[in-house]
N, C-alpha and C positions, 0 to 999 in steps of 0.2 A: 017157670017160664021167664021171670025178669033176669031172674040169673043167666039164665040161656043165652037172652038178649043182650044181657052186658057185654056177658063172654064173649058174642061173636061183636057185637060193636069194637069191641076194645081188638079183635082179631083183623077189623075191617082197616081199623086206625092203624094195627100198626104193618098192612099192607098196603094202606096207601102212601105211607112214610117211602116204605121199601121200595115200593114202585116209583116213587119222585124222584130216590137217590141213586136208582137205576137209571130212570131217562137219564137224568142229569149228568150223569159219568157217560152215557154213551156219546151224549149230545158236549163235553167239553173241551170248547174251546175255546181259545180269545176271543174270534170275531161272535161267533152265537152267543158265550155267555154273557156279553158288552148289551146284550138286548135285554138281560134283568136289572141292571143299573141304569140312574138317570145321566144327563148328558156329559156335569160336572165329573162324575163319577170316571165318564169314560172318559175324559179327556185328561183326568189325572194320570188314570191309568196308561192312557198311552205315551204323557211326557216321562212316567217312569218304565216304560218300555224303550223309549229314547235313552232316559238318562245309562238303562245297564247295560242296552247296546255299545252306546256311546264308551262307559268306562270300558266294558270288556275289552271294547278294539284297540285301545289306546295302553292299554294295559296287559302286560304278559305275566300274566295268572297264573302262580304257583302250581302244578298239575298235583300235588298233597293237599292241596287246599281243599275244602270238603264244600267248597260256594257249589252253584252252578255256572258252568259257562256258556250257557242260553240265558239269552235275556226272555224269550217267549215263555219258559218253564218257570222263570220264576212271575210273570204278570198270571200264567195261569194259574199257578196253585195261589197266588195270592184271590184271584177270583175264586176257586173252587172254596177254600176258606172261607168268603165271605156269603155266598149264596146257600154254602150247605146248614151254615149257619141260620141265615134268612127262611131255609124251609122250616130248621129246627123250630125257632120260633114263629113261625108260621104255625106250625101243628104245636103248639105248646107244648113240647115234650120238656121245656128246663122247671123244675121244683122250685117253689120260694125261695129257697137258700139259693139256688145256682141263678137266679133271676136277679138277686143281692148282687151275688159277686161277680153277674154282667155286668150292670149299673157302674161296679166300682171300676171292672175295669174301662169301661164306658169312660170315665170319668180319667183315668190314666193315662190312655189313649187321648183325651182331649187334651190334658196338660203338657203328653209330652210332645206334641204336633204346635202348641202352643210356644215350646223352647225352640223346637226345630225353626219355627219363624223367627222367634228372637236369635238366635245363633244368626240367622242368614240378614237381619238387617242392622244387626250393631257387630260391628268387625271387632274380630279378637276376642268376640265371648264366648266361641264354640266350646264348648266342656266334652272332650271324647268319653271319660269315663263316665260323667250323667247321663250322659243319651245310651249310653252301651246298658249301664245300669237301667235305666226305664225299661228300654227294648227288651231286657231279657226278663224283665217283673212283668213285663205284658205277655210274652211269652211262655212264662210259665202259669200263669193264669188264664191265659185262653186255653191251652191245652188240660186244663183242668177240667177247665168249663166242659172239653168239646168229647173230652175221653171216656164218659160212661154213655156215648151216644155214636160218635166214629170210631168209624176202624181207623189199626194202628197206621194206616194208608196216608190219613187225615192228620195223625200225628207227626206222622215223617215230613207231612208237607209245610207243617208249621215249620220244623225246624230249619228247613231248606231252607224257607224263606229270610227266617229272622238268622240264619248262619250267614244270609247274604248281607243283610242290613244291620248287621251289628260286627261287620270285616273292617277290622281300623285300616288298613289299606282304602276302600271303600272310604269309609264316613272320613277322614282326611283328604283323599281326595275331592270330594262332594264340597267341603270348605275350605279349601286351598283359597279360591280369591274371593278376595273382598271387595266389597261394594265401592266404597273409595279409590280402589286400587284402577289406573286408566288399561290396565293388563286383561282384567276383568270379562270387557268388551269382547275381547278376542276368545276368551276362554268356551270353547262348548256347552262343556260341563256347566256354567256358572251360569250361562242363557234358559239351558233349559231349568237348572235350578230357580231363576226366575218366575219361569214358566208352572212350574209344581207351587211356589212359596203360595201365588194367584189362586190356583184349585182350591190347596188349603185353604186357603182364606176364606174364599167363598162357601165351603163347606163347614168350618167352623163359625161363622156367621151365619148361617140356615141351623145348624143346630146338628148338624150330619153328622158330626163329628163330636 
């Protein structure tokens, strides 16, 4: 009988998974999924829903190029990424080892949002090929993380995403002006970079990050 009951507990667990990551894709979208993060959260999210409107418009995008050119599509798989995540560990489904090597990239992810603000307040230290190099060591470690547990759906979405945010066209543009430059002012792009550098901040000081 306990076996029985294991069986079906463990049956019950992993329909209620299914059933979570079912609402969840029916129900995805920018404005609903903005209701499982806190306020920080969504207001980051939406100055980088600004900033890749912003670049795409002003920019004539290689149609070879493999980015997206919705800015909606990529806030949202950046959400879907983060919540399907947030169920996984919700239902403890990551092993001690994958539990590590969240931590670590936990810990990657802080650092490299930590150069991202250095880059943006001391002019002239942008490093294109550090930040390209983090990006894609975060990248290939979330999808590590995330791949004995998403479909290759969740896989594709990673890459989307980090295909958009590691486009040296992109990160050049994002640092084009500098802080001291009186150009700056005028610049779009560099206001709402502003606008993002503040989130971060605030969420690397809470610990969010």
């Amino acid at each position: 009988m306990e076996n029985s009951n294991a069986s079906a507990s463990f049956k019950s667990a992993e329909l209620s998974l299914a059933i979570q990551k079912k609402i969840f894709n029916r129900m995805a979208n920018k404005n609903v999924m903005k209701h499982f993060i806190d306020e920080t959260s969504n207001h980051l999210l939406d100055n980088l829903h600004r900033l890749i409107q912003c670049y795409l418009s002003e920019s004539k995008v290689n149609k070879k190029m493999t980015i997206p050119k919705n800015s909606e599509k990529v806030v949202k798989n950046v959400l879907k990424i983060i919540i399907k995540i947030a169920i996984l560990t919700f239902n403890e489904q990551f092993s001690a080892d994958e539990k590590v090597n969240a931590n670590r990239l936990q810990m990657k992810i802080r650092s490299t949002f930590m150069s991202i603000i250095s880059f943006h307040e001391v002019d002239y230290s942008y490093d294109q090929c550090y930040l390209i190099s983090s990006l894609d060591w975060i990248r290939y470690k979330l999808k590590q993380l995330v791949e004995p547990h998403l479909s290759n759906k969740s896989s594709n979405r990673i890459d989307t995403v980090f295909n958009f945010f590691t486009d040296c066209n992109f990160l050049d543009r994002f640092y084009q002006s500098q802080r001291s430059s009186a150009d700056s002012q005028n610049d779009p792009i560099y206001k709402i970079r502003c606008e993002l550098m503040s989130d971060i901040n605030i969420m690397l000081e809470s610990g969010r990050f």
